[in-house]
C-alpha positions, -999 to +999 in steps of 0.1 A: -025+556-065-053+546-090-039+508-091-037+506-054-072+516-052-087+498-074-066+462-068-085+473-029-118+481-043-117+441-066-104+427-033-135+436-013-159+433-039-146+398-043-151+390-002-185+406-011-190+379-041-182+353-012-200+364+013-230+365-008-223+329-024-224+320+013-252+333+024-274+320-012-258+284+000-268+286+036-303+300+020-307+270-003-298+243+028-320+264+050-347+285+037-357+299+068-367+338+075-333+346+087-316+332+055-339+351+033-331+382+054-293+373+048-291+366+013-316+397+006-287+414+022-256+405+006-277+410-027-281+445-021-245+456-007-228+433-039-253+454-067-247+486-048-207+480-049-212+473-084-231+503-093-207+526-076-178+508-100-170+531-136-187+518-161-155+513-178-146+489-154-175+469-157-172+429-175-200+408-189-195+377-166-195+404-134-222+421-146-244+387-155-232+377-122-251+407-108-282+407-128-288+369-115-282+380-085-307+406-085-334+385-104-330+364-079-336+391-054-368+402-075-377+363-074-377+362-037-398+394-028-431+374-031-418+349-006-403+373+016-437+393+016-456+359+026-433+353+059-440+388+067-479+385+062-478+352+079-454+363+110-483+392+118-510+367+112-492+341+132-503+360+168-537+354+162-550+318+164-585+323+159-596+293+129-598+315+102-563+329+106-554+293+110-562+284+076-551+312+058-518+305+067-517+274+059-526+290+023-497+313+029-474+283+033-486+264+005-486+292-019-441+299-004-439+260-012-448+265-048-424+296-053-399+278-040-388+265-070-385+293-089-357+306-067-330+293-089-297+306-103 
């Protein structure tokens, strides 16, 4: 029963590996607000179906694999944040709120390239 379950559990974390190595790619071509969303995502359901693993089960290049994954996640929340600021912001069009988007989209160009893993 045990090996059953767990040769199951390995398959779908590894489609969850995959699916998140997608979504970061399609992120990286595309860095658009519905990428971000996506990748944000897959982060969070691959470090939860890692933290619901025994410990015991647990290797260094998975868990390394996780702890980029999740840095990279940290990383991102300052960008994220600015798209959200920036999509309230963006119904107004009075001058002011003109430029300080523009600040907002300067500032997401400079994190940018931090986003790496």
């Amino acid at each position: 029963m045990y090996d059953f379950t767990a040769q199951f559990y390995f398959e779908s974390f590894d489609k969850l590996v995959i699916k998140s190595n997608e979504r970061l790619e399609n992120y990286r071509k595309n860095p658009t607000e519905e990428n971000i969303h996506d990748v944000r995502t897959s982060i969070r359901r691959l470090d939860i179906a890692w933290k619901i693993l025994p410990k015991k089960l647990h290797h260094t290049k998975a868990d390394k694999f996780i702890t980029l994954r999740k840095e990279f996640f940290k990383n991102n929340s300052q960008i994220r944040d600015l798209d959200v600021i920036k999509q309230k912001l963006e119904s107004n069009t009075s001058e002011d709120i003109v430029q300080i988007i523009k600040k907002i989209n300067k500032k997401k160009q400079k994190l940018l390239p931090r986003l790496t893993l």
